[in-house]
C-alpha positions as CSV (number, residue, x, y, z in Angstrom):
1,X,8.2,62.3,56.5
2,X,7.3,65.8,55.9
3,X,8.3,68.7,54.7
4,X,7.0,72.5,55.6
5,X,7.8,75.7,53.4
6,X,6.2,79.2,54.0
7,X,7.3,82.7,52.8
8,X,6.6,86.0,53.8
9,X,7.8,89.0,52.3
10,X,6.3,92.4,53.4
11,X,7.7,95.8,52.5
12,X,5.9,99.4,53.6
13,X,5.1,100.8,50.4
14,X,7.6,103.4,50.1
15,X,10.4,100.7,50.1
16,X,8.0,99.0,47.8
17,X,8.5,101.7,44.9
18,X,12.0,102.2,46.0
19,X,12.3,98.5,45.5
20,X,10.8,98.3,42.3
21,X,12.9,101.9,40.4
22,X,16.1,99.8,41.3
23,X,18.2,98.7,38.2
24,X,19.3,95.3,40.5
25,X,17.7,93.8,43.9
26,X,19.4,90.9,45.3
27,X,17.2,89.1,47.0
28,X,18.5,87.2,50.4
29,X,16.7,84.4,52.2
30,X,17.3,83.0,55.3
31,X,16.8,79.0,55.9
32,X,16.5,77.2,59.0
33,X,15.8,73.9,58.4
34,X,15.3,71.0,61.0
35,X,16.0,67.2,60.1
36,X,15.6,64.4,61.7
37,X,15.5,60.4,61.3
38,X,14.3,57.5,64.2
39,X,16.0,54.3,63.2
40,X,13.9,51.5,64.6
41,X,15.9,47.7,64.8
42,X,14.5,44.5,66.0
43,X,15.4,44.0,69.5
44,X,13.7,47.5,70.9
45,X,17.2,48.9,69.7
46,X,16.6,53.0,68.5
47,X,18.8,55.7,67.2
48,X,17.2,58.8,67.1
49,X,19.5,61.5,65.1
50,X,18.4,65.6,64.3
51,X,20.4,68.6,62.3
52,X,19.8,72.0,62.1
53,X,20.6,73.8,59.6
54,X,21.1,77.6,59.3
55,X,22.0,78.8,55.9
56,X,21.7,82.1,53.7
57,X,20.7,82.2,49.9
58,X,20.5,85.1,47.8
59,X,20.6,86.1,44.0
60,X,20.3,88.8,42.2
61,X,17.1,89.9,39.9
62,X,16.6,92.9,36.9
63,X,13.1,93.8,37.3
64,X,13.0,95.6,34.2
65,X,14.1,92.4,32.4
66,X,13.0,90.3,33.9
67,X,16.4,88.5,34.6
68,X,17.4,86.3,37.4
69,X,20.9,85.1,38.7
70,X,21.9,81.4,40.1
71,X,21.3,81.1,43.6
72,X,24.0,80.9,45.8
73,X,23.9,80.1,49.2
74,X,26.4,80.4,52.6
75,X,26.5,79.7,55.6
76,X,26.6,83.2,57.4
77,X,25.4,86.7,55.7
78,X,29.4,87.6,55.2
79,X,29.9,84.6,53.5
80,X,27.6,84.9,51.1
81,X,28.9,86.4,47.6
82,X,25.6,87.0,45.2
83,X,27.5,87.0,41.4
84,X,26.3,90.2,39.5
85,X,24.3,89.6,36.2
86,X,26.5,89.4,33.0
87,X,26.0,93.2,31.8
88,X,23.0,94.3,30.3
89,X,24.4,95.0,26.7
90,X,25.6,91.3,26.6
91,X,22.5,90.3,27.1
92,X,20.8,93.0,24.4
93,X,20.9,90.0,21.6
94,X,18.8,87.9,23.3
95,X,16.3,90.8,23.9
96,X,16.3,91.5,20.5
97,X,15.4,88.3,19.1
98,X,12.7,88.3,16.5
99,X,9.1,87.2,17.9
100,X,8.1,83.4,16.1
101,X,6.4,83.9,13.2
102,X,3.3,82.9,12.5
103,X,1.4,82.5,9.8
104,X,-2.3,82.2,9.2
105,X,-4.3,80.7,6.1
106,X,-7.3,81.8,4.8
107,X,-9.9,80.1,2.9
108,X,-13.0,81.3,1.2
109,X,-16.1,80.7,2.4
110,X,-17.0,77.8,-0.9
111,X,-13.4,76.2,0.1
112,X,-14.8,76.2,3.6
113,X,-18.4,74.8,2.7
114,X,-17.2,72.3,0.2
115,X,-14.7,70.7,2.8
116,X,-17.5,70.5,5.3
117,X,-19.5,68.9,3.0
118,X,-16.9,66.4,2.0
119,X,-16.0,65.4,5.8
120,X,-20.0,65.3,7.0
121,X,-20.7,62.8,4.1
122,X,-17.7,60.7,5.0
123,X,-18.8,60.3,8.5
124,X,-22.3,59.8,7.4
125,X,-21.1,57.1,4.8
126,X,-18.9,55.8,8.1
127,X,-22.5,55.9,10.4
128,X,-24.1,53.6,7.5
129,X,-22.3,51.6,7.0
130,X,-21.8,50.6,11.0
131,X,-25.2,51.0,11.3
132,X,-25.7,48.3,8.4
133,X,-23.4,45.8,10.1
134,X,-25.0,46.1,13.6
135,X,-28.4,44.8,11.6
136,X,-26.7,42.0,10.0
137,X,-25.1,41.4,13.3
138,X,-28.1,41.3,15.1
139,X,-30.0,39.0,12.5
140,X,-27.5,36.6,13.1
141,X,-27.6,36.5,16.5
142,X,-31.1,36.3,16.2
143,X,-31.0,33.4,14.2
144,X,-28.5,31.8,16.3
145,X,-30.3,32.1,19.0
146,X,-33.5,30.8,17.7
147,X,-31.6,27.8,15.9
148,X,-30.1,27.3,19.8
149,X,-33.5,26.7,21.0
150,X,-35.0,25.0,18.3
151,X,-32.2,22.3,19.0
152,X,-33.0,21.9,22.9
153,X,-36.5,21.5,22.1
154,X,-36.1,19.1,19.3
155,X,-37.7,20.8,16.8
156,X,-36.1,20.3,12.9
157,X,-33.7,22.7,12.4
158,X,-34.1,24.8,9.6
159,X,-31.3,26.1,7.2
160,X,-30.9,29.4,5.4
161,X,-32.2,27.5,2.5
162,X,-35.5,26.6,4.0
163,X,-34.8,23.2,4.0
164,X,-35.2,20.8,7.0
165,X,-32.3,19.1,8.3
């Protein structure tokens, strides 16, 4: 399936301004939509069924606000009944909401360099001591490996002691 959407909306620019100085715009859209469904059964049997659909939606928008109504939608332009906006002094609380706060810490500059100092030799103690177990990993492998094919070659094996087994 698929579905298609594209909107256009173009005003000369004197409607434009006129649009825009407005205390309320209420904003209309017209919808024609087209649906259709193929039923295939076994047998060579097919239904083929489509709707159209013709409806109108509109709500109503406070550009200096910002504020947007629900959507409402109809089936013909006199049907549809766009709600106003709850008045503007109800809504004067929420506009007048205090910002988040936020607040900032500052540190001096010896804070600063003594914290970096702590964190850089913790990941250098951290890079040591990996680093010191990738050698002892290593020499052991090593010494596996060479203890491996001192065995297929039947050689004496040797022990960490030095002693011949």
């Amino acid at each position: 399936g698929s579905i298609a959407f594209s909107a256009n909306i173009s005003l000369p620019t004197p409607e434009l301004v006129e649009l825009l100085s407005a205390p309320r715009v209420i904003f209309v859209m017209e919808l024609n939509t087209f649906s259709a469904a193929k039923l295939r059964m076994p047998g060579g049997l097919e239904v083929s069924q489509g709707a159209v659909e013709h409806i109108f939606c509109g709500s109503e928008v406070r550009l200096a606000s910002g504020e947007s109504g629900k959507e409402h939608c109809a089936s013909s332009l006199a049907a549809l009944d766009v709600p106003e906006l709850p008045n503007a002094t109800a809504n004067a609380t929420n506009a007048t909401k205090e910002p988040p706060k936020v607040e900032l810490m500052e540190m001096s500059q010896e804070a600063y360099d003594a914290g970096t100092r702590t964190k850089n030799l913790g990941l250098g103690i951290a890079l040591a001591l990996l680093f010191t177990s990738s050698l002892a990993n290593a020499a052991l492998g090593a010494w596996l490996l060479r203890r491996h094919f001192r065995a297929a070659s039947g050689q004496p094996e040797l022990t960490f002691a030095g002693m011949v087994r």
